[in-house]
PyMOL Python script that loads the backbone (N, CA, C, O; Angstrom):
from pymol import cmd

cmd.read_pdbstr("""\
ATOM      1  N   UNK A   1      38.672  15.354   1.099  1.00  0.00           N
ATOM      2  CA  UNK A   1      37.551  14.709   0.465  1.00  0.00           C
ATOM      3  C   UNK A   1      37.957  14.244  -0.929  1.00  0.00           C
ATOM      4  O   UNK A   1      38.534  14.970  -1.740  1.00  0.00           O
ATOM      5  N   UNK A   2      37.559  12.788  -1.172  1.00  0.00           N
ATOM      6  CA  UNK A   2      37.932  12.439  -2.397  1.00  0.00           C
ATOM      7  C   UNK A   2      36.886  13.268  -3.657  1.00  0.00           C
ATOM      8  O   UNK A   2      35.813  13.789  -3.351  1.00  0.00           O
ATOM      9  N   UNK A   3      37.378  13.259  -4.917  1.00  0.00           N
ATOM     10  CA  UNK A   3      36.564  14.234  -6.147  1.00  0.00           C
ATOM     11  C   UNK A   3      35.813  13.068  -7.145  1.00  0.00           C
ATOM     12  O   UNK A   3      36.498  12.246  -7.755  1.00  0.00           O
ATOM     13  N   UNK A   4      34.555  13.092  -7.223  1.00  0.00           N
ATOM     14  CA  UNK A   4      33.874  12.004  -7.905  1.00  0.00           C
ATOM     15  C   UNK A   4      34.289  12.169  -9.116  1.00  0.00           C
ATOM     16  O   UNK A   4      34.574  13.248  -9.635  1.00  0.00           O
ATOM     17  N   UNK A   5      34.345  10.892  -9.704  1.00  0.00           N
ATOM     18  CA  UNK A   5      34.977  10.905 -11.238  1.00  0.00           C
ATOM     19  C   UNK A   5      34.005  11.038 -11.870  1.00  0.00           C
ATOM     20  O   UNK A   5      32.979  10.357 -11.846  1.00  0.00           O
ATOM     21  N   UNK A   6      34.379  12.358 -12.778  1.00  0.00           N
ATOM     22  CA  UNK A   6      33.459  12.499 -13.851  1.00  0.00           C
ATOM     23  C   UNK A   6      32.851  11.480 -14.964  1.00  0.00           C
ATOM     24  O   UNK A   6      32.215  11.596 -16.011  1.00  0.00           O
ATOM     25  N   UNK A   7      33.227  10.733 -14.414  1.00  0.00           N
ATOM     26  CA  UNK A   7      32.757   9.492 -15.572  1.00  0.00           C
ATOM     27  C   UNK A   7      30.979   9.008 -15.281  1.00  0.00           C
ATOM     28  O   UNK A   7      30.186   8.601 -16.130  1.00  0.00           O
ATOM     29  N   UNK A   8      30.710   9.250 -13.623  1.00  0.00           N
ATOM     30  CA  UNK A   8      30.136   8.251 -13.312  1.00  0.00           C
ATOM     31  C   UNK A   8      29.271   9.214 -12.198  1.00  0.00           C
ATOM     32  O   UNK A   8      28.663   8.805 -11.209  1.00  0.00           O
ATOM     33  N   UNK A   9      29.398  10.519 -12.636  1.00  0.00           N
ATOM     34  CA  UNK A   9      28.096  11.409 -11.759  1.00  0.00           C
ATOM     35  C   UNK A   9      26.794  11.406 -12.412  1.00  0.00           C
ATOM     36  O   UNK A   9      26.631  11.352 -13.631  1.00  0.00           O
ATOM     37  N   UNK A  10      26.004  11.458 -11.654  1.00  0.00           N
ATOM     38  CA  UNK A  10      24.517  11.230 -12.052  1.00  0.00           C
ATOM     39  C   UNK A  10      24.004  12.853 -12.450  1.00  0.00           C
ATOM     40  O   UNK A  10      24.660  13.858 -12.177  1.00  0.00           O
ATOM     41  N   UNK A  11      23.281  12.845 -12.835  1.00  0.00           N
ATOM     42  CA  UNK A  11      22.306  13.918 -13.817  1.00  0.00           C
ATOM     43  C   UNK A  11      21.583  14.318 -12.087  1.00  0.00           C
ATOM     44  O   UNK A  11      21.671  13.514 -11.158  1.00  0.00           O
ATOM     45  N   UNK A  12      20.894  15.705 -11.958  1.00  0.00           N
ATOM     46  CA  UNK A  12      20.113  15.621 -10.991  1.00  0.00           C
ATOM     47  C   UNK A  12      18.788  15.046 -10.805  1.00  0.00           C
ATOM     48  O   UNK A  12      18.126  15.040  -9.767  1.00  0.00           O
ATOM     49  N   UNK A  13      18.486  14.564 -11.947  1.00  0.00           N
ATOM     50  CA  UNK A  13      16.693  13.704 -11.729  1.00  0.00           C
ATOM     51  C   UNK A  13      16.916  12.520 -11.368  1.00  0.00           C
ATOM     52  O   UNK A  13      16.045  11.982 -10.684  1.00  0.00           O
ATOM     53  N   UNK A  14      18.199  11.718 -11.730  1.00  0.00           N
ATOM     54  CA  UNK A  14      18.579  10.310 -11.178  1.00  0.00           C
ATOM     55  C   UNK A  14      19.255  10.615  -9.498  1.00  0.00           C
ATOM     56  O   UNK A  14      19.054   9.832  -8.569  1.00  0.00           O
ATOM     57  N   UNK A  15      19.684  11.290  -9.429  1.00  0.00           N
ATOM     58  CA  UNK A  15      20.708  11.768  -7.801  1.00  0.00           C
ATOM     59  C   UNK A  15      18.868  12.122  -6.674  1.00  0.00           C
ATOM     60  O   UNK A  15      18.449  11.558  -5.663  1.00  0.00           O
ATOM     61  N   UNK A  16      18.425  12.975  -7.302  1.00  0.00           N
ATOM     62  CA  UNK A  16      16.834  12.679  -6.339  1.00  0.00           C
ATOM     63  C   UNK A  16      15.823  12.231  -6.355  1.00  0.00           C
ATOM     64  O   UNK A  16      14.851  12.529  -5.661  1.00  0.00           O
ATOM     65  N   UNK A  17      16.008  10.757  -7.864  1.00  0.00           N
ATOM     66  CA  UNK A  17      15.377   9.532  -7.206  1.00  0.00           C
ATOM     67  C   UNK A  17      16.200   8.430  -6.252  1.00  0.00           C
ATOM     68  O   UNK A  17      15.619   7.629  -5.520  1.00  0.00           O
ATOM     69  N   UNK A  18      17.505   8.517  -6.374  1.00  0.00           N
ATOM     70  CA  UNK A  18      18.210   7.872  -5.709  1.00  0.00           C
ATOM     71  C   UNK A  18      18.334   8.313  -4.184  1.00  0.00           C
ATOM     72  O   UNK A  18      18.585   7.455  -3.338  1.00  0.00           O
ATOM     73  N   UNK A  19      18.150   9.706  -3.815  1.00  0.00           N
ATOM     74  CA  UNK A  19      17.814  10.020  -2.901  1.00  0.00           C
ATOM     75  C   UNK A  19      16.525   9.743  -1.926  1.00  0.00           C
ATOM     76  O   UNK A  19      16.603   9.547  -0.713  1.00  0.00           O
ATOM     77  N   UNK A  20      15.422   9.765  -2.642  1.00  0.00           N
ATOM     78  CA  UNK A  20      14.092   9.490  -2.209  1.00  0.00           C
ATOM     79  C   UNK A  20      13.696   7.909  -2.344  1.00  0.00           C
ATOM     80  O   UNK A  20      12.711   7.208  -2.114  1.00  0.00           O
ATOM     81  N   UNK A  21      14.929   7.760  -2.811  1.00  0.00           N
ATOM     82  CA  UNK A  21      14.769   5.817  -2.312  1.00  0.00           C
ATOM     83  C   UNK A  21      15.389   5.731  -1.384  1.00  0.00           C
ATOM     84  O   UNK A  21      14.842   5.371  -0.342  1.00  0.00           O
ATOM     85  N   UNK A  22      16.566   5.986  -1.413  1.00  0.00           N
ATOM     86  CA  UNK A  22      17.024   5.949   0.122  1.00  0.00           C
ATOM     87  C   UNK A  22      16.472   6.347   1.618  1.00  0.00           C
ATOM     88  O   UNK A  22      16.786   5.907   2.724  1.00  0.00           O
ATOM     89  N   UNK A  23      15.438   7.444   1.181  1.00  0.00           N
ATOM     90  CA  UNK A  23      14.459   8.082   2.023  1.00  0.00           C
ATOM     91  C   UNK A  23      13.755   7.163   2.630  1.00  0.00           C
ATOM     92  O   UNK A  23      13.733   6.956   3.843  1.00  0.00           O
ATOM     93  N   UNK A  24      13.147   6.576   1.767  1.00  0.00           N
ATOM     94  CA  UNK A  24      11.784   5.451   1.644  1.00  0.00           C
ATOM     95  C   UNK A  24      12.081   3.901   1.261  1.00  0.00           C
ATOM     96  O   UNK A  24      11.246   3.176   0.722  1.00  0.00           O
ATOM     97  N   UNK A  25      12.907   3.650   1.486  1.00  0.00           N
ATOM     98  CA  UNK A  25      13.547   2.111   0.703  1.00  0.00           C
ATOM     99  C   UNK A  25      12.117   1.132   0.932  1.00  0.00           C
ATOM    100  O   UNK A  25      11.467   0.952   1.962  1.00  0.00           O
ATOM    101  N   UNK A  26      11.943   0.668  -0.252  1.00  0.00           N
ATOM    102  CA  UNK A  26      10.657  -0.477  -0.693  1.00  0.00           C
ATOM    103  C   UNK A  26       9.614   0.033  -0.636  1.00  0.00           C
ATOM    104  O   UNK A  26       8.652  -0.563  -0.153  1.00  0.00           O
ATOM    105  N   UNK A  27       9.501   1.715  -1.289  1.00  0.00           N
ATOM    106  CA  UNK A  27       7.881   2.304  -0.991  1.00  0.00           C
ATOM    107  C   UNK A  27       7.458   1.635  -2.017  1.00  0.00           C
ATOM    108  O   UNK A  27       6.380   1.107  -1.746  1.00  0.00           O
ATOM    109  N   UNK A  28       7.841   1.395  -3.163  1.00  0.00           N
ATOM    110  CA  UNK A  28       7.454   0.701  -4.452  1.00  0.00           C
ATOM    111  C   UNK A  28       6.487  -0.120  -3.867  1.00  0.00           C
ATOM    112  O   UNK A  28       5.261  -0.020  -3.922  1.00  0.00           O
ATOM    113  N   UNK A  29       7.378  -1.168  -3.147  1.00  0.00           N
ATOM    114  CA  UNK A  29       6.707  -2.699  -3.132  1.00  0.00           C
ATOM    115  C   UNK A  29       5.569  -2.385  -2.195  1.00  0.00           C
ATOM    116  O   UNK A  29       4.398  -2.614  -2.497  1.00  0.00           O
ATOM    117  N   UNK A  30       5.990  -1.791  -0.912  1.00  0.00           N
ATOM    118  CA  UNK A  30       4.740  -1.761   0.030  1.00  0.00           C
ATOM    119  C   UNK A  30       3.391  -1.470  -0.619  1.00  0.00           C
ATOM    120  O   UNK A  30       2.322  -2.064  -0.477  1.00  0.00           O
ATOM    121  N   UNK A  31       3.681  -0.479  -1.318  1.00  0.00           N
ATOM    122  CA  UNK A  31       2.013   0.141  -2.588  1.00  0.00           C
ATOM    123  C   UNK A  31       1.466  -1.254  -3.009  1.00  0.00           C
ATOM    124  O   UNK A  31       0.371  -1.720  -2.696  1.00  0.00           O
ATOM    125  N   UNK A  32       2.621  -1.953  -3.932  1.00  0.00           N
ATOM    126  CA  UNK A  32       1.996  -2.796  -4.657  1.00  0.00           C
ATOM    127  C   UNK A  32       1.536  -3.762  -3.417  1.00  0.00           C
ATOM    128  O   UNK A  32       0.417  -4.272  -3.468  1.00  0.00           O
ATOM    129  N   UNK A  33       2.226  -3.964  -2.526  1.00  0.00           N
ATOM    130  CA  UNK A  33       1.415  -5.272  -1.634  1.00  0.00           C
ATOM    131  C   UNK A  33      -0.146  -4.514  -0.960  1.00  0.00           C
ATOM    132  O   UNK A  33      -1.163  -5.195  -0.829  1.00  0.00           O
ATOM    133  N   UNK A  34      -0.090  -3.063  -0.598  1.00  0.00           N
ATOM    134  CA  UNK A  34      -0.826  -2.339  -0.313  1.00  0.00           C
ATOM    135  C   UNK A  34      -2.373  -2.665  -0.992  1.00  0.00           C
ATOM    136  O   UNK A  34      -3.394  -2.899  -0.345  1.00  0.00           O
ATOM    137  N   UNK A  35      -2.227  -2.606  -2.634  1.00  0.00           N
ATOM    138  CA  UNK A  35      -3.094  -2.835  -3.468  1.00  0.00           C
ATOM    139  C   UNK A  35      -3.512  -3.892  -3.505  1.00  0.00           C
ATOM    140  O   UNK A  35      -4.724  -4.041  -3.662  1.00  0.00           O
ATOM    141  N   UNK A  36      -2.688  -4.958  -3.378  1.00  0.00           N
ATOM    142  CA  UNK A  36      -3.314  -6.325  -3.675  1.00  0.00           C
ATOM    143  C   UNK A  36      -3.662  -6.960  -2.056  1.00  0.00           C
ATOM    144  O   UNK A  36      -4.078  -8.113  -1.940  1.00  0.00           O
ATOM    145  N   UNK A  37      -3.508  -6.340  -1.215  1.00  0.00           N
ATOM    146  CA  UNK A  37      -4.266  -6.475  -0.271  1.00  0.00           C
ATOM    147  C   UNK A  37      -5.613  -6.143  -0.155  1.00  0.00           C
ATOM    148  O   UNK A  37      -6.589  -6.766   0.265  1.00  0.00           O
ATOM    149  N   UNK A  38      -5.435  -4.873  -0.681  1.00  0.00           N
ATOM    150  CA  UNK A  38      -6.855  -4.566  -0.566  1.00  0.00           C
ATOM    151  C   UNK A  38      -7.828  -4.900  -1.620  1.00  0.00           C
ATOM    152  O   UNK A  38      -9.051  -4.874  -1.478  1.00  0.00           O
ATOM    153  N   UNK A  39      -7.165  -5.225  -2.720  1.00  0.00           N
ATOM    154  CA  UNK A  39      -8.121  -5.583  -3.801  1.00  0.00           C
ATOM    155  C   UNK A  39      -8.807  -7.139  -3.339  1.00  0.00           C
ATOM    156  O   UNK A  39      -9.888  -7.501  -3.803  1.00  0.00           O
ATOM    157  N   UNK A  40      -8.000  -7.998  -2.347  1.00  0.00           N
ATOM    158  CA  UNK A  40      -8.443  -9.152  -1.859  1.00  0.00           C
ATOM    159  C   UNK A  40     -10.147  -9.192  -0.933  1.00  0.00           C
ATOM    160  O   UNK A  40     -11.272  -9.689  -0.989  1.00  0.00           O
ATOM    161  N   UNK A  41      -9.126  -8.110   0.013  1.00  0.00           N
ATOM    162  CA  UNK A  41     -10.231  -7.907   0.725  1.00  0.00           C
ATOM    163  C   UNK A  41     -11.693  -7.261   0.352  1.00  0.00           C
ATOM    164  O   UNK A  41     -12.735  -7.372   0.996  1.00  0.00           O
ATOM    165  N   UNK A  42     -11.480  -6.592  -0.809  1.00  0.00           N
ATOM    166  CA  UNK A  42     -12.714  -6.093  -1.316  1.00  0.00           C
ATOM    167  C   UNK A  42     -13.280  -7.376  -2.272  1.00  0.00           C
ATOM    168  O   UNK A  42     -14.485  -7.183  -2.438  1.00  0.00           O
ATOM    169  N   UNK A  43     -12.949  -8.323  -2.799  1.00  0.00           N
ATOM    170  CA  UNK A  43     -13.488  -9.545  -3.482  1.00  0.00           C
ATOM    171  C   UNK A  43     -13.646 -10.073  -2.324  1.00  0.00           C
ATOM    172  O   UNK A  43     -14.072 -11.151  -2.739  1.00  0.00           O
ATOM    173  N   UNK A  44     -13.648 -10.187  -1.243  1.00  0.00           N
ATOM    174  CA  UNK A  44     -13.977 -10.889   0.281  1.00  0.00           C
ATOM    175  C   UNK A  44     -15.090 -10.350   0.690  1.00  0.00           C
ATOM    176  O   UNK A  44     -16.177 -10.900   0.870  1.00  0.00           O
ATOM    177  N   UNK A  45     -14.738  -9.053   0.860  1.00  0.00           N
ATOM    178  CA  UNK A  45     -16.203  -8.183   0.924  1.00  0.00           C
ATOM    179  C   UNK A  45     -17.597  -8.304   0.262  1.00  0.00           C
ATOM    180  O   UNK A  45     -18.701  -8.450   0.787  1.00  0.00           O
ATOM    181  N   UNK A  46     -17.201  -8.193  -1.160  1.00  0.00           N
ATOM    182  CA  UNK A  46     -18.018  -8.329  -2.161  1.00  0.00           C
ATOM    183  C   UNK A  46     -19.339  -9.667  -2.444  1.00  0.00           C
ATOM    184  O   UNK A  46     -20.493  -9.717  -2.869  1.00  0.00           O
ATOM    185  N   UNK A  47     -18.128 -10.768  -1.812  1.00  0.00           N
ATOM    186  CA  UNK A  47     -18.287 -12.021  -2.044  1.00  0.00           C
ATOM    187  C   UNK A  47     -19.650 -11.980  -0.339  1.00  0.00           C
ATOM    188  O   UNK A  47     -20.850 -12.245  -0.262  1.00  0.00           O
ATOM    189  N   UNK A  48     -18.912 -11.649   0.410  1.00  0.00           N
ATOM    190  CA  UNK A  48     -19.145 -11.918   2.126  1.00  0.00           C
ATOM    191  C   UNK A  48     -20.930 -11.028   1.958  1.00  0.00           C
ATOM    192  O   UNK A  48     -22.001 -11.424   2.420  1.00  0.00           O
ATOM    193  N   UNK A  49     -20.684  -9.927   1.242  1.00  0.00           N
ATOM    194  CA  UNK A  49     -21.495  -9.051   1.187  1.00  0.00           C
ATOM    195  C   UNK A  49     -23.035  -9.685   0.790  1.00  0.00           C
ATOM    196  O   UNK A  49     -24.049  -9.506   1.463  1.00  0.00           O
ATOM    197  N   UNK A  50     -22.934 -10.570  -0.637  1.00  0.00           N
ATOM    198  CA  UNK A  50     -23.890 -11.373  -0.975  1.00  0.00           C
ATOM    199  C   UNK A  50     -24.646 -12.271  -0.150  1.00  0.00           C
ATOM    200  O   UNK A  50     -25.819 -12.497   0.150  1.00  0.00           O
ATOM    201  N   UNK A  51     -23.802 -12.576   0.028  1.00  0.00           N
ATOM    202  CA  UNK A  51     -24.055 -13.973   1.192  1.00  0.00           C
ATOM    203  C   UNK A  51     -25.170 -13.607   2.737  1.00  0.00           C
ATOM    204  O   UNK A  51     -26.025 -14.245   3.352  1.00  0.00           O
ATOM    205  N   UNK A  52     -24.523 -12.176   2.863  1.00  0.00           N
ATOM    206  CA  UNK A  52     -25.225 -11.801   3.976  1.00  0.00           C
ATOM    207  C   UNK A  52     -26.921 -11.329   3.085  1.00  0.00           C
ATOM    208  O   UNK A  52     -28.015 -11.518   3.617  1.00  0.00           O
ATOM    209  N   UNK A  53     -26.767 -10.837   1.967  1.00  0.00           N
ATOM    210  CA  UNK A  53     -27.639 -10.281   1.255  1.00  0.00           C
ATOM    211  C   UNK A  53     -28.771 -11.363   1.374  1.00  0.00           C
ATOM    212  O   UNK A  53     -29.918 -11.314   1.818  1.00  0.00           O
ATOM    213  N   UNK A  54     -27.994 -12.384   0.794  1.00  0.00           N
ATOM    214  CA  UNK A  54     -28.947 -13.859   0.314  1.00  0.00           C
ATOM    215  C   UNK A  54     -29.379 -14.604   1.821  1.00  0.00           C
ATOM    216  O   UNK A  54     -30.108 -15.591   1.727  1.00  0.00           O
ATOM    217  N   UNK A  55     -28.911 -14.116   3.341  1.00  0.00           N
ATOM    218  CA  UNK A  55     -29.430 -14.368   4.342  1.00  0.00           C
ATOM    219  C   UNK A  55     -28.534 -15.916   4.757  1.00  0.00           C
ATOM    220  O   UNK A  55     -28.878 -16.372   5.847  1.00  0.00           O
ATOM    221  N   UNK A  56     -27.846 -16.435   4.280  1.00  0.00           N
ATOM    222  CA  UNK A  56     -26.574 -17.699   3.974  1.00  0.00           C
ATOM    223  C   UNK A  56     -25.874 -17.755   5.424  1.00  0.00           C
ATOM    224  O   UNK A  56     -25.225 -16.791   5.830  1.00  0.00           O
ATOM    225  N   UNK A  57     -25.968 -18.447   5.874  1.00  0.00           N
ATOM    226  CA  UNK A  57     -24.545 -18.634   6.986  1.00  0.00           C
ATOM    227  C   UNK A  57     -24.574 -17.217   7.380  1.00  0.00           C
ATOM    228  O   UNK A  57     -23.576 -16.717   6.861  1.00  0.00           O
ATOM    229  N   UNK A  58     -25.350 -16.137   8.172  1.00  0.00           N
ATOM    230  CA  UNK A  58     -25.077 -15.019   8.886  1.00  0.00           C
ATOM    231  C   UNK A  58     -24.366 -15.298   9.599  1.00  0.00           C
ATOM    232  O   UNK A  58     -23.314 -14.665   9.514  1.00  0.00           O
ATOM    233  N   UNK A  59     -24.444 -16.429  10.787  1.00  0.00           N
ATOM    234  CA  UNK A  59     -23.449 -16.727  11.849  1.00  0.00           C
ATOM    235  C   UNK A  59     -21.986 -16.550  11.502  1.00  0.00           C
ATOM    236  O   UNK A  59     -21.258 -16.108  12.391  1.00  0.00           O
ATOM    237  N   UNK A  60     -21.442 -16.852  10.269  1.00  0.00           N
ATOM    238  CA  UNK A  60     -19.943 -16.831   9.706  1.00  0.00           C
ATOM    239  C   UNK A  60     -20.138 -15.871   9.041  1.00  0.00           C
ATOM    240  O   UNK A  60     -19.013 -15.372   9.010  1.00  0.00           O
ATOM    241  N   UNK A  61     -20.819 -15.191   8.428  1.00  0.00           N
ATOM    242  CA  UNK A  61     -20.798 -14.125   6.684  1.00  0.00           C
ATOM    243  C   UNK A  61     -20.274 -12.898   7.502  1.00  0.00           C
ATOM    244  O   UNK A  61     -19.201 -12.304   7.392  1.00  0.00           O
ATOM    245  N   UNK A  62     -21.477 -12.648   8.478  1.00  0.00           N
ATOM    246  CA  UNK A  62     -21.367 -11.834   8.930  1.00  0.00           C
ATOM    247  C   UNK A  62     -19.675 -10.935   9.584  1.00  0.00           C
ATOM    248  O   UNK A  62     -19.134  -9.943   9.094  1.00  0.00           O
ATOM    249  N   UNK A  63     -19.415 -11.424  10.308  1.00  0.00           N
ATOM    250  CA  UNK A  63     -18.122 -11.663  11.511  1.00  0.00           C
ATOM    251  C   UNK A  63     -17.026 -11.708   9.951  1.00  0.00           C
ATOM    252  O   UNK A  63     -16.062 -10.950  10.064  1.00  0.00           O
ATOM    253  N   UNK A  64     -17.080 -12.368   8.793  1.00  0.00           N
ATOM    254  CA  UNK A  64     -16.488 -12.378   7.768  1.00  0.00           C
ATOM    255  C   UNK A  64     -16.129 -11.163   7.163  1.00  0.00           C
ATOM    256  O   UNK A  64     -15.046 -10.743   6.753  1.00  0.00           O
ATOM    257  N   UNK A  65     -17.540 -10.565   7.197  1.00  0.00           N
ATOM    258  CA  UNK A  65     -17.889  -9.563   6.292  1.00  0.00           C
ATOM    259  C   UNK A  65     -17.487  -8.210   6.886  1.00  0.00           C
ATOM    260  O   UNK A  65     -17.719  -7.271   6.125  1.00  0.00           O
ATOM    261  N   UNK A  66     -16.931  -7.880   8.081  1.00  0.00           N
ATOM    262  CA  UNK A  66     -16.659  -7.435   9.159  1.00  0.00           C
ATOM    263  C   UNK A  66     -15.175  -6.960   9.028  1.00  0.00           C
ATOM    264  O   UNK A  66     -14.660  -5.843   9.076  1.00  0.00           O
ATOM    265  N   UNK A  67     -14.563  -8.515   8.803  1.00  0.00           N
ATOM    266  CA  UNK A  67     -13.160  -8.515   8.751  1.00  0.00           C
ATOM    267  C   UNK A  67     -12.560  -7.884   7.460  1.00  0.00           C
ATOM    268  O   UNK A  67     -11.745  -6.971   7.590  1.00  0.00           O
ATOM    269  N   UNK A  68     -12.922  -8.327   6.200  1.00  0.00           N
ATOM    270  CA  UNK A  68     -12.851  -7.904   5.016  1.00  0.00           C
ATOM    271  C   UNK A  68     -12.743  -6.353   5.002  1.00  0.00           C
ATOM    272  O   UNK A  68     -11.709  -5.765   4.685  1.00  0.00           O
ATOM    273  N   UNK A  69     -14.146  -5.608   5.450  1.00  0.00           N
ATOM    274  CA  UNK A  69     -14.404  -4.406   5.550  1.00  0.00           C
ATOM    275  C   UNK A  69     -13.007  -3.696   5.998  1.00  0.00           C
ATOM    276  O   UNK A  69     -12.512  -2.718   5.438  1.00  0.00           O
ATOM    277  N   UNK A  70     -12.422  -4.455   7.227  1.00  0.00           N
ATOM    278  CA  UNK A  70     -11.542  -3.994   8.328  1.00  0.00           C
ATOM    279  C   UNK A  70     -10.048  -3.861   7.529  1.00  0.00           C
ATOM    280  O   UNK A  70      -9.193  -2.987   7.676  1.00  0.00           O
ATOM    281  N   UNK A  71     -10.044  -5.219   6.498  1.00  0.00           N
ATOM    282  CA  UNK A  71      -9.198  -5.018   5.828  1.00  0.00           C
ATOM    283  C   UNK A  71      -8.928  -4.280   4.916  1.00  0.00           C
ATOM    284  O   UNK A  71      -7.714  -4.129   4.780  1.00  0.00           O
ATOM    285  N   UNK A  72      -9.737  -3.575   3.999  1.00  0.00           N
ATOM    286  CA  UNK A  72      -9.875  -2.596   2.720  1.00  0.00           C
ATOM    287  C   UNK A  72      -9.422  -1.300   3.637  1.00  0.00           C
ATOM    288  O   UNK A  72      -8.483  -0.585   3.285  1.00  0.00           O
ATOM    289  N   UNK A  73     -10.086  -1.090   4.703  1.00  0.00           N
ATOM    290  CA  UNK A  73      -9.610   0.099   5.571  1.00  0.00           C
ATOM    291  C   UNK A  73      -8.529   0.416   6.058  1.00  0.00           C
ATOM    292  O   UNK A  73      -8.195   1.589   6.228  1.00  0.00           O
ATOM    293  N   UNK A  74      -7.640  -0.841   6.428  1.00  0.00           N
ATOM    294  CA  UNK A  74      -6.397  -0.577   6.731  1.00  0.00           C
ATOM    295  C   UNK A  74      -6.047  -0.607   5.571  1.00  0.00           C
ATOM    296  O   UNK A  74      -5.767   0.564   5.317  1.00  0.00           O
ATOM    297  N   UNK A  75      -5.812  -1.444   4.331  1.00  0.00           N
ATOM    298  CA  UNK A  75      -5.447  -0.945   3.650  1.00  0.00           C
ATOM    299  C   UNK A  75      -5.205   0.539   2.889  1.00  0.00           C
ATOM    300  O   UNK A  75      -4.220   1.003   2.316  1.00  0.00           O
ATOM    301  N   UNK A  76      -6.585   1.082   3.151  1.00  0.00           N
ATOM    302  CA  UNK A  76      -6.920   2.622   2.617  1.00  0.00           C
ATOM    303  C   UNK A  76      -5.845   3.424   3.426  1.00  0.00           C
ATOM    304  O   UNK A  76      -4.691   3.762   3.163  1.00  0.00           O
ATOM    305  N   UNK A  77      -6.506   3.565   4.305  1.00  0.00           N
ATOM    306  CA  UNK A  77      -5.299   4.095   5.351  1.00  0.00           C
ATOM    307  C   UNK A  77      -3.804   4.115   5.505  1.00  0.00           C
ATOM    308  O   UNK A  77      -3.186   5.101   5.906  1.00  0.00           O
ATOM    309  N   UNK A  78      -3.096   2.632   5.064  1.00  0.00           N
ATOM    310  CA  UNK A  78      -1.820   2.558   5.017  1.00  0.00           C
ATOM    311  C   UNK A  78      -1.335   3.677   3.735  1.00  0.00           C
ATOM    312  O   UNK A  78      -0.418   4.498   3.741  1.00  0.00           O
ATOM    313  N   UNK A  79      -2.355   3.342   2.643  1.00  0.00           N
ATOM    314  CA  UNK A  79      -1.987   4.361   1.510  1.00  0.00           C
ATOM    315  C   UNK A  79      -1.878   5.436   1.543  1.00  0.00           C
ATOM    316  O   UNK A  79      -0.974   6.209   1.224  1.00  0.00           O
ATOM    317  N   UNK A  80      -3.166   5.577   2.087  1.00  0.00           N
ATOM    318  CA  UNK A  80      -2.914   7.779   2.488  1.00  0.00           C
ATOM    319  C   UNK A  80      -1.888   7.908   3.053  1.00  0.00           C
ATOM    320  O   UNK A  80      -1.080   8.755   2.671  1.00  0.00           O
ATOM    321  N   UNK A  81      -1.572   6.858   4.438  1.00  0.00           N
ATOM    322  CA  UNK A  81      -0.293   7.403   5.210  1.00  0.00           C
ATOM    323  C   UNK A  81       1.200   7.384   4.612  1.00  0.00           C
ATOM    324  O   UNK A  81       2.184   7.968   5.065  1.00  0.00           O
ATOM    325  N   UNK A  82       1.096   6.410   3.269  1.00  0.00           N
ATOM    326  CA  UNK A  82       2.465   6.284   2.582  1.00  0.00           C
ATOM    327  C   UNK A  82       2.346   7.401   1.838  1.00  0.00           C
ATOM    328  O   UNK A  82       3.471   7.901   1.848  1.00  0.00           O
ATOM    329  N   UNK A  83       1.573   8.127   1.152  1.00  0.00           N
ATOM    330  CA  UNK A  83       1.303   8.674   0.196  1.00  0.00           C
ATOM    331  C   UNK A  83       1.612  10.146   1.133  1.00  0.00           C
ATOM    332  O   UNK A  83       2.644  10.614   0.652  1.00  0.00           O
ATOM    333  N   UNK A  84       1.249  10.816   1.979  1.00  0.00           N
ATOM    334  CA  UNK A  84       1.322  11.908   2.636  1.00  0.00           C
ATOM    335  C   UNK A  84       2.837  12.092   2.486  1.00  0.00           C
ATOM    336  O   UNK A  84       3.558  11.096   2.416  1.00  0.00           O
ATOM    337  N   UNK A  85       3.623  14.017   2.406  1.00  0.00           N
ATOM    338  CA  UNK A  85       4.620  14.291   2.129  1.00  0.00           C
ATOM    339  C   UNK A  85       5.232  14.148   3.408  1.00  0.00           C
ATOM    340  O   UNK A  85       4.743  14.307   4.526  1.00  0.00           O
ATOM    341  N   UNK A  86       6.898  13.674   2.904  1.00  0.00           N
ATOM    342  CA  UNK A  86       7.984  13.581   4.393  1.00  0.00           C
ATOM    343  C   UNK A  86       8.006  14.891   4.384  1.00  0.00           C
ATOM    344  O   UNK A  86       7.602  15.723   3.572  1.00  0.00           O
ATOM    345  N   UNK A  87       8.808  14.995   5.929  1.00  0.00           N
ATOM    346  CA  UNK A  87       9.394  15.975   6.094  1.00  0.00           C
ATOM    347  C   UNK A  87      10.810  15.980   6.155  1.00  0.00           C
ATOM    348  O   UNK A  87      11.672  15.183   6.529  1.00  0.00           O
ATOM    349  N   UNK A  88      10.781  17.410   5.553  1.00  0.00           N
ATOM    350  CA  UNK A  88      12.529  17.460   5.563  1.00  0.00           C
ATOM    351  C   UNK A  88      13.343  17.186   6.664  1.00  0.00           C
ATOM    352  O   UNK A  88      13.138  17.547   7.823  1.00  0.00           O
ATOM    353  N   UNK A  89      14.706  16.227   6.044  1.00  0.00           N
ATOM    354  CA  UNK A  89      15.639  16.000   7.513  1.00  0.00           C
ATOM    355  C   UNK A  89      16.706  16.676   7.968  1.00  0.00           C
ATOM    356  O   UNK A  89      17.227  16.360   9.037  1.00  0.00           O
TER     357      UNK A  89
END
""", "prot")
cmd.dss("prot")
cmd.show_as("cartoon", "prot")
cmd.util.cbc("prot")
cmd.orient("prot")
């Protein structure tokens, strides 16, 4: 086995984030797309929500307002499920 050069070993708080990226590669980004998914869908909601309020186009608001909902939820959901601990490998 080759001997890592001391020049260029990592500290252990950098070695098990580098680890737990490797674990999870792009948990970062998925969150952030996670969020701005759902922050969409809840201004969809919000928006869809009125509309049904104000009695407007039910035929579309509705079925709209539906989808939106559907979306904040998966969103919710994807989060908890990213967010829940791995298990060891």
């Amino acid at each position: 086995m080759v001997e890592p050069n001391p020049k260029t070993r990592l500290n252990p708080e950098q070695y098990a984030r580098l680890k737990a990226e490797v674990a999870t590669p792009y948990r970062g980004l998925r969150q952030f797309i996670y969020i701005g998914v759902g922050a969409s869908g809840f201004i969809g909601a919000f928006v869809f929500f009125f509309r049904v309020l104000a009695g407007r186009e039910l035929d579309s608001a509705l079925p709209n307002l539906a989808l939106q909902l559907g979306i904040v939820a998966l969103m919710a959901f994807l989060w908890r499920w990213e967010k829940r601990p791995q298990l060891p490998k």
